[in-house]
Backbone as XML, in Angstrom:
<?xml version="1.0"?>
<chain id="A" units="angstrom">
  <residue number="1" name="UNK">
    <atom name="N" x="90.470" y="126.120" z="93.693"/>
    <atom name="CA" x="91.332" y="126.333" z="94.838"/>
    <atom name="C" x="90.660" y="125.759" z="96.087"/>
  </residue>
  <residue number="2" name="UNK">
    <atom name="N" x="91.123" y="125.200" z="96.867"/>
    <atom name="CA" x="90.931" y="124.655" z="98.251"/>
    <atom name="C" x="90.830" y="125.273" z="98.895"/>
  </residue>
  <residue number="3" name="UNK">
    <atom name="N" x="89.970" y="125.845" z="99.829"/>
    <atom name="CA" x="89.736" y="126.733" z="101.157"/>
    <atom name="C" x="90.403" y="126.295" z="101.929"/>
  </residue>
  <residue number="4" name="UNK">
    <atom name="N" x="90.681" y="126.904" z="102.996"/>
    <atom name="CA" x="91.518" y="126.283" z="104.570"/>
    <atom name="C" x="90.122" y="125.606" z="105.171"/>
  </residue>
  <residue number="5" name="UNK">
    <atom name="N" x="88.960" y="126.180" z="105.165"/>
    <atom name="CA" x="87.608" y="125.475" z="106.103"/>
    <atom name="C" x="87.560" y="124.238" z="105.208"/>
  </residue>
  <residue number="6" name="UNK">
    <atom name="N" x="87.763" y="123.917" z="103.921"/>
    <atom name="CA" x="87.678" y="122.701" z="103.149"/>
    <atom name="C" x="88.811" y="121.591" z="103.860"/>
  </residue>
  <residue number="7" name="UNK">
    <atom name="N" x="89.861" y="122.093" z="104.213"/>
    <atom name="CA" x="90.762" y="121.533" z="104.403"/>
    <atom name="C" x="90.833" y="120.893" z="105.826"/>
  </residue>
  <residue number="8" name="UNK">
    <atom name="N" x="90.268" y="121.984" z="106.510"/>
    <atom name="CA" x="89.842" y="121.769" z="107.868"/>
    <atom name="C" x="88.648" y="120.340" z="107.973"/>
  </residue>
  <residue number="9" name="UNK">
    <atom name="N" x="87.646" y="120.506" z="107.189"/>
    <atom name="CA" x="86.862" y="119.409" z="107.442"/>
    <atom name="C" x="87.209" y="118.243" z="106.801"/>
  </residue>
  <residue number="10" name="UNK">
    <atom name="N" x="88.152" y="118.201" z="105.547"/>
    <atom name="CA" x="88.638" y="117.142" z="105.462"/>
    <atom name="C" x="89.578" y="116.284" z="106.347"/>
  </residue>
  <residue number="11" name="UNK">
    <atom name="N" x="90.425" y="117.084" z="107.382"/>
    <atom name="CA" x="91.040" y="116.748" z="108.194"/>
    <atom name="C" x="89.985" y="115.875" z="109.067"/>
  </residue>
  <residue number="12" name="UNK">
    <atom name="N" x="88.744" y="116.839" z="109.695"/>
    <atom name="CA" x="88.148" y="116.245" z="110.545"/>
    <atom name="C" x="87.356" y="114.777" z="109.916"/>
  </residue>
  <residue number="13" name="UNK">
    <atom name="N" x="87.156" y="114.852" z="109.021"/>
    <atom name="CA" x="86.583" y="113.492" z="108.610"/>
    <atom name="C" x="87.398" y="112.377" z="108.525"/>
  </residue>
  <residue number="14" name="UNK">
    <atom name="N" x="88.567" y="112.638" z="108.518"/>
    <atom name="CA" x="89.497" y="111.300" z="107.751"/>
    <atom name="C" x="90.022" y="111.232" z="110.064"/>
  </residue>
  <residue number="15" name="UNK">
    <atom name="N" x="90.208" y="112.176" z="110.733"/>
    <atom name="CA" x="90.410" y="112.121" z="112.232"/>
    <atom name="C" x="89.065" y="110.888" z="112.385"/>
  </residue>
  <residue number="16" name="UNK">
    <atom name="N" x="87.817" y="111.449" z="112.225"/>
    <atom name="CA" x="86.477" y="110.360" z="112.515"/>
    <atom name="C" x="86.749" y="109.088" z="112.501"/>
  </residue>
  <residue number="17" name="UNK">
    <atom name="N" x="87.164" y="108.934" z="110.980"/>
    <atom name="CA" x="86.949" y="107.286" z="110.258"/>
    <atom name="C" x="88.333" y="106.660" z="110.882"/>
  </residue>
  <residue number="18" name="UNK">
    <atom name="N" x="89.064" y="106.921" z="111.160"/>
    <atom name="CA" x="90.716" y="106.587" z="111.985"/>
    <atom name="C" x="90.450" y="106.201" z="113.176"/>
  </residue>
  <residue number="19" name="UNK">
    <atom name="N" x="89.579" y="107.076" z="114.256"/>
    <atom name="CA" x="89.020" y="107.069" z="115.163"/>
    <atom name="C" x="87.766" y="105.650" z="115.113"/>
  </residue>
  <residue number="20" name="UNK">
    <atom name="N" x="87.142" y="105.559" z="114.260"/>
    <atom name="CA" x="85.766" y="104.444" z="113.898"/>
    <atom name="C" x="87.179" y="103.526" z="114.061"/>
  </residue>
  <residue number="21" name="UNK">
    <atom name="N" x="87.733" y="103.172" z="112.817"/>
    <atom name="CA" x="88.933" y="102.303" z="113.217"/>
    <atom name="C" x="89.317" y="101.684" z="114.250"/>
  </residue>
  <residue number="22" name="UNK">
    <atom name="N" x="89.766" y="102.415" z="114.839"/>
    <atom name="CA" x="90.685" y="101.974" z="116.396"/>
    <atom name="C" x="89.704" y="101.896" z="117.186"/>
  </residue>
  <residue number="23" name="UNK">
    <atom name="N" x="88.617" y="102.057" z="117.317"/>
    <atom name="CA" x="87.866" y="101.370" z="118.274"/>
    <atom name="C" x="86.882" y="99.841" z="117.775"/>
  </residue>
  <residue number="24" name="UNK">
    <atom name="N" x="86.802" y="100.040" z="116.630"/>
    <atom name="CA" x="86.348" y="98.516" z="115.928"/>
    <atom name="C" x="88.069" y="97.475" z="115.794"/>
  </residue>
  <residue number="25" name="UNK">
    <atom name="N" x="89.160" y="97.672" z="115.873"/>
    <atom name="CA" x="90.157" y="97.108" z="115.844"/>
    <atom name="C" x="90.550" y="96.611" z="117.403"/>
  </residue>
  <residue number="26" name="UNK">
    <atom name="N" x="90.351" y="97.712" z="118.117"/>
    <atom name="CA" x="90.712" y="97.777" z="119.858"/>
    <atom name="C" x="89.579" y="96.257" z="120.051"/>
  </residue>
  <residue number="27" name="UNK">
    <atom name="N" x="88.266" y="96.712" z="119.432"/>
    <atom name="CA" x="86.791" y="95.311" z="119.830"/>
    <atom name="C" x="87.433" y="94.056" z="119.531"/>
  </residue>
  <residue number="28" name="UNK">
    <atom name="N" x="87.971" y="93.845" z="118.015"/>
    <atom name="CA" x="88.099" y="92.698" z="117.561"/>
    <atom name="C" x="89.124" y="91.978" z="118.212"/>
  </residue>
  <residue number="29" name="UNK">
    <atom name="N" x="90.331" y="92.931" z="118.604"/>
    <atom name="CA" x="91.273" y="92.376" z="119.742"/>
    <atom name="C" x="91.285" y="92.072" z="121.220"/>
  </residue>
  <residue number="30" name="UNK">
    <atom name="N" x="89.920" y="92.330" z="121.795"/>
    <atom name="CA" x="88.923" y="92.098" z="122.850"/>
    <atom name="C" x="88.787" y="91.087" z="122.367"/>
  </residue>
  <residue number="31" name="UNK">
    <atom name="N" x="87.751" y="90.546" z="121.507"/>
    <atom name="CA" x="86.840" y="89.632" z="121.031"/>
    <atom name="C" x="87.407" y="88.435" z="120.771"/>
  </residue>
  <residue number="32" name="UNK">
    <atom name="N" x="88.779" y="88.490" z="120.172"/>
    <atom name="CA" x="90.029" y="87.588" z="120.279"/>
    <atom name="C" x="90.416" y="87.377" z="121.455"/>
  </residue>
  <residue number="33" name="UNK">
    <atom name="N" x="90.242" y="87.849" z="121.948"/>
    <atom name="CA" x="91.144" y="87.696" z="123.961"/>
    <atom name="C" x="89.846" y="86.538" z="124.796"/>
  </residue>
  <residue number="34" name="UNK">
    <atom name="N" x="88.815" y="87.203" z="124.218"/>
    <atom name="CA" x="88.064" y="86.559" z="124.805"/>
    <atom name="C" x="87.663" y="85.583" z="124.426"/>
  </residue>
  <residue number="35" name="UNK">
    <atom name="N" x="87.701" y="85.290" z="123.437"/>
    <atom name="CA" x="87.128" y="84.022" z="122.408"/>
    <atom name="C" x="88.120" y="82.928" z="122.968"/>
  </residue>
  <residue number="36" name="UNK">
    <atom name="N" x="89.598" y="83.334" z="123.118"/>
    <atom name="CA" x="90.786" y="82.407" z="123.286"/>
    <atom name="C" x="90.380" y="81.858" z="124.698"/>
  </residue>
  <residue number="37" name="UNK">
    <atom name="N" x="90.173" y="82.312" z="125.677"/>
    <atom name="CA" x="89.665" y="82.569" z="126.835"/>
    <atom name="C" x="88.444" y="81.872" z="127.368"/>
  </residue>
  <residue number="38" name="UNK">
    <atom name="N" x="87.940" y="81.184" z="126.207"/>
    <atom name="CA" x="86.714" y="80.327" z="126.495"/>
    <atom name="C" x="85.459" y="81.091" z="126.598"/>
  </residue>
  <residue number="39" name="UNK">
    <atom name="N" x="85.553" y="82.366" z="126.286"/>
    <atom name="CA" x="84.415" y="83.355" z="126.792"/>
    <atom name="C" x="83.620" y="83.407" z="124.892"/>
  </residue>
  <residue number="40" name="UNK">
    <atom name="N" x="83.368" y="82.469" z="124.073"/>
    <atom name="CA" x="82.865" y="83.292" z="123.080"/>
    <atom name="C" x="81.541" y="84.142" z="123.290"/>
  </residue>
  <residue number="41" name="UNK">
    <atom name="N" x="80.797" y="84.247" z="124.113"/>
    <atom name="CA" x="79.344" y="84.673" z="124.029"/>
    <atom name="C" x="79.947" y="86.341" z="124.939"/>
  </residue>
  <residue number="42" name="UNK">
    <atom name="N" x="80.991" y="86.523" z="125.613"/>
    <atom name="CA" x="81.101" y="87.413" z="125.458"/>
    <atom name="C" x="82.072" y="88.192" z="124.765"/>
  </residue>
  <residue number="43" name="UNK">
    <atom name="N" x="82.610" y="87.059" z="123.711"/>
    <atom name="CA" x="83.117" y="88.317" z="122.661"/>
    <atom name="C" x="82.258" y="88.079" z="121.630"/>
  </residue>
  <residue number="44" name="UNK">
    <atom name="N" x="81.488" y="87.517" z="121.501"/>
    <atom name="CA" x="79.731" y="88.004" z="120.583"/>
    <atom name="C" x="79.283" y="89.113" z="121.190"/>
  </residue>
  <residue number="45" name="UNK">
    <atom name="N" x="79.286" y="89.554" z="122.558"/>
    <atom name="CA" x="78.424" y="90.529" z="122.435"/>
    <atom name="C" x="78.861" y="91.645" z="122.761"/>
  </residue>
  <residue number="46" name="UNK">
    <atom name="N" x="79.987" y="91.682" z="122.351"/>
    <atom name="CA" x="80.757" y="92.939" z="122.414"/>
    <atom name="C" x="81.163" y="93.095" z="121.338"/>
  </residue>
  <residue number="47" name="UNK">
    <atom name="N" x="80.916" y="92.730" z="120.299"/>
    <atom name="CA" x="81.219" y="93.043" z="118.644"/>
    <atom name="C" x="79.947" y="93.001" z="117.902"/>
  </residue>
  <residue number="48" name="UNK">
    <atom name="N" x="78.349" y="92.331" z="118.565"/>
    <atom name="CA" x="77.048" y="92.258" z="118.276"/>
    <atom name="C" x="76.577" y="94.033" z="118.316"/>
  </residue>
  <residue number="49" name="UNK">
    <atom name="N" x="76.752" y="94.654" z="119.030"/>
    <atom name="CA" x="76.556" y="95.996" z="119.068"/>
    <atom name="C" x="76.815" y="96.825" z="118.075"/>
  </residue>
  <residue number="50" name="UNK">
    <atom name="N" x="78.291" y="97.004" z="117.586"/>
    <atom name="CA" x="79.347" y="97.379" z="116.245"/>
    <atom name="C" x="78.840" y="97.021" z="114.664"/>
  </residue>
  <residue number="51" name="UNK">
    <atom name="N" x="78.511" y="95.743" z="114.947"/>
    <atom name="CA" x="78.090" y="94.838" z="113.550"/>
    <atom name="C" x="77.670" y="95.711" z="112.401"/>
  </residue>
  <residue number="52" name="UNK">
    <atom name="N" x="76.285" y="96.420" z="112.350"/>
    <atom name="CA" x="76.367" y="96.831" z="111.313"/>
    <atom name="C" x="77.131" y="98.073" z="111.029"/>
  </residue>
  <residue number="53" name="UNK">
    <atom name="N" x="77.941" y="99.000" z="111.633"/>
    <atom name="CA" x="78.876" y="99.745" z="111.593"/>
    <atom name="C" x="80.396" y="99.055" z="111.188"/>
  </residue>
  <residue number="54" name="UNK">
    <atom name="N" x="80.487" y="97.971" z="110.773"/>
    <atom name="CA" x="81.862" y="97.026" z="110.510"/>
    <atom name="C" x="81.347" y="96.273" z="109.990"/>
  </residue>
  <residue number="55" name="UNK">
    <atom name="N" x="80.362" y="95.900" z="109.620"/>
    <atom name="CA" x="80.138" y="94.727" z="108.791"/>
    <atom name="C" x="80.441" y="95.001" z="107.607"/>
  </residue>
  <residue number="56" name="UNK">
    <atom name="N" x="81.016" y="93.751" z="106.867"/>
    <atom name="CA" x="82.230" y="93.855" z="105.545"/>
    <atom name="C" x="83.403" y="94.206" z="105.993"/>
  </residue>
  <residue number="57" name="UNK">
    <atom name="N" x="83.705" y="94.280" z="107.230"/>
    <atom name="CA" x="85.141" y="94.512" z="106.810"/>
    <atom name="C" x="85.600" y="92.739" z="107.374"/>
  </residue>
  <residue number="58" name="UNK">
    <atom name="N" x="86.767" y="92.091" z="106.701"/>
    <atom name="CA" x="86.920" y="90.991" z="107.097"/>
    <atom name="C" x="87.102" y="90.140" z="108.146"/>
  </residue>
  <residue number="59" name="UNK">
    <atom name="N" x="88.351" y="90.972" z="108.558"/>
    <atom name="CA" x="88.288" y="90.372" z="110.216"/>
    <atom name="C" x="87.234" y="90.168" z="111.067"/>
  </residue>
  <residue number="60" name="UNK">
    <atom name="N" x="86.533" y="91.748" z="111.291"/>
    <atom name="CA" x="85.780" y="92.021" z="112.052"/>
    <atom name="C" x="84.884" y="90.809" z="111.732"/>
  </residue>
  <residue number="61" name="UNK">
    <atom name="N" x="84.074" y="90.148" z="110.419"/>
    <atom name="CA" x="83.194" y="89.206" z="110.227"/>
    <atom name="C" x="83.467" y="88.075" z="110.636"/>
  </residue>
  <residue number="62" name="UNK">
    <atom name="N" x="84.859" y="87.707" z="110.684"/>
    <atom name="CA" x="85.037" y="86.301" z="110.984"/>
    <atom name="C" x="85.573" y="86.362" z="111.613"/>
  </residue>
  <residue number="63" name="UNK">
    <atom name="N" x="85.821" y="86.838" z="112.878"/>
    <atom name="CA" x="86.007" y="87.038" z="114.163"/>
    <atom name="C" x="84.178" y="87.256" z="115.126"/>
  </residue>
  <residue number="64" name="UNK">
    <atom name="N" x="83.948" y="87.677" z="114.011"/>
    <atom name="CA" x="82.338" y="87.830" z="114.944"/>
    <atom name="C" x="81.034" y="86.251" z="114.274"/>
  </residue>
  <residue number="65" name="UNK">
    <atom name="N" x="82.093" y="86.141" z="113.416"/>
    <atom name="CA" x="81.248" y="84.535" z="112.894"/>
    <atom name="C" x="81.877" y="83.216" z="113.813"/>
  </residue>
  <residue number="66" name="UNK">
    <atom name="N" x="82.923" y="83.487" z="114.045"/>
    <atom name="CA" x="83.479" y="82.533" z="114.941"/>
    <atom name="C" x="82.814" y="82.307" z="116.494"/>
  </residue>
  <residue number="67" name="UNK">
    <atom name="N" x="82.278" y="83.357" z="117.126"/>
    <atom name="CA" x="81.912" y="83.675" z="118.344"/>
    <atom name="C" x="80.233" y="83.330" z="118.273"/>
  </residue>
  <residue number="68" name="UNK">
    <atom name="N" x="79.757" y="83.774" z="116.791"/>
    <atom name="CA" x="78.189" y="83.451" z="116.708"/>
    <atom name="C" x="78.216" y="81.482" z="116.622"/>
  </residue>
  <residue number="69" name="UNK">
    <atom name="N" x="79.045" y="81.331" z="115.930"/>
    <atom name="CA" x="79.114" y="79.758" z="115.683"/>
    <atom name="C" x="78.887" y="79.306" z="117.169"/>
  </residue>
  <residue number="70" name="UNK">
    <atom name="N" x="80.111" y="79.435" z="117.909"/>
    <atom name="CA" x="80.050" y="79.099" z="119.508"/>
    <atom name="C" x="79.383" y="79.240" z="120.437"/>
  </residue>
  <residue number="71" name="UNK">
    <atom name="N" x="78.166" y="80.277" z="119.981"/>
    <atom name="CA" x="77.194" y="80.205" z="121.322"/>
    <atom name="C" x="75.586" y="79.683" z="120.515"/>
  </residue>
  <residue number="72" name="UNK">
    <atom name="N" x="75.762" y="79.108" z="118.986"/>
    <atom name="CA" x="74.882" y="78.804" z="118.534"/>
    <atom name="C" x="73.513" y="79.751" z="117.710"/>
  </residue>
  <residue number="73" name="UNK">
    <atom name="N" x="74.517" y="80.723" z="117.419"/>
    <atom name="CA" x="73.872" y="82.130" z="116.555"/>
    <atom name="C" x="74.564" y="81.782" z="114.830"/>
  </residue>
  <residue number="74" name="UNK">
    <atom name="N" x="73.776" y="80.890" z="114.298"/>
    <atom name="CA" x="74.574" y="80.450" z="113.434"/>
    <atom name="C" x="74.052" y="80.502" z="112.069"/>
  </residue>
  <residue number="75" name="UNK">
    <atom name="N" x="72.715" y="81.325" z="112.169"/>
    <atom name="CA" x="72.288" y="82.430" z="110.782"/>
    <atom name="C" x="72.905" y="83.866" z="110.642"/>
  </residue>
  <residue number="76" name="UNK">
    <atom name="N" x="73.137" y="84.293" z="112.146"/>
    <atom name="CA" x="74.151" y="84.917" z="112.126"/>
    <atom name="C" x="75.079" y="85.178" z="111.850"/>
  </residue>
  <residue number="77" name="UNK">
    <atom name="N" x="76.170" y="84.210" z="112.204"/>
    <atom name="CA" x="77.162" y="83.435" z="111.093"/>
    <atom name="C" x="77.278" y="83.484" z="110.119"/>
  </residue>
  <residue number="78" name="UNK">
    <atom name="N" x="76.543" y="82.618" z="109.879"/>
    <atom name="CA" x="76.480" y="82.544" z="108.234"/>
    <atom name="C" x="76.381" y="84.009" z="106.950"/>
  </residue>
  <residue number="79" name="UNK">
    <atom name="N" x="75.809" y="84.837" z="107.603"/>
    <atom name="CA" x="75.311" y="86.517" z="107.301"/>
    <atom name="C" x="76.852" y="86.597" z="107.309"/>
  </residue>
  <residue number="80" name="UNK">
    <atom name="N" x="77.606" y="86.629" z="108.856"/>
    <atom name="CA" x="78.946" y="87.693" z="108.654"/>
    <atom name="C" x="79.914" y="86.354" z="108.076"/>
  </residue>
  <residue number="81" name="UNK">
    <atom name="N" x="79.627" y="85.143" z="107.187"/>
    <atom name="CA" x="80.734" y="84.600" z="106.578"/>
    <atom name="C" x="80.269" y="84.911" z="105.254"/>
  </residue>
  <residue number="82" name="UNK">
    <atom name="N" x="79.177" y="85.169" z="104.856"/>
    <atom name="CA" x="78.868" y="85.524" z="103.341"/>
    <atom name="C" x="79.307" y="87.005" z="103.289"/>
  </residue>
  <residue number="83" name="UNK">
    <atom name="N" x="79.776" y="87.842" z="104.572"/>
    <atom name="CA" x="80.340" y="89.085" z="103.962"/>
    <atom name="C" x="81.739" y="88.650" z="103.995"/>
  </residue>
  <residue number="84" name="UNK">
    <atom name="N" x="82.291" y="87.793" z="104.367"/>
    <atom name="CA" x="83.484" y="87.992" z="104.280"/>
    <atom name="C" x="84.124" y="87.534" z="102.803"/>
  </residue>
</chain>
């Protein structure tokens, strides 16, 4: 049987990772704004912070490999295109 406190913290965990979400999604759509924008070095380093908290997920890598390419971080790169 399921407790209500079981239920309760499952709530709160799956609230967390939803939450991790939308603020690594909110970055990458920054990082896009800015990249378009001629700014890649600062949408590198506003997704350089996040990295290993999102790294593997796809976008996030090649959106943040695109920006390392452009300011010449390009082992970098290469790292978030072999996760993708």
């Amino acid at each position: 049987m399921v407790t209500n406190q079981t239920k309760k913290a499952v709530v709160a965990i799956c609230c967390a990772l939803i939450s991790q979400w939308a603020l690594a999604n909110d970055a990458i759509t920054q990082a896009r704004v800015l990249f378009d924008a001629g700014r890649a070095k600062d949408a590198f380093l506003l997704l350089e912070p996040i990295e290993s908290a999102h790294a593997g997920d796809p976008v996030f890598d090649l959106v943040f490999a695109i920006s390392a390419i452009e300011i010449g971080q390009y082992t970098r790169a290469v790292f978030a295109l072999e996760r993708v």
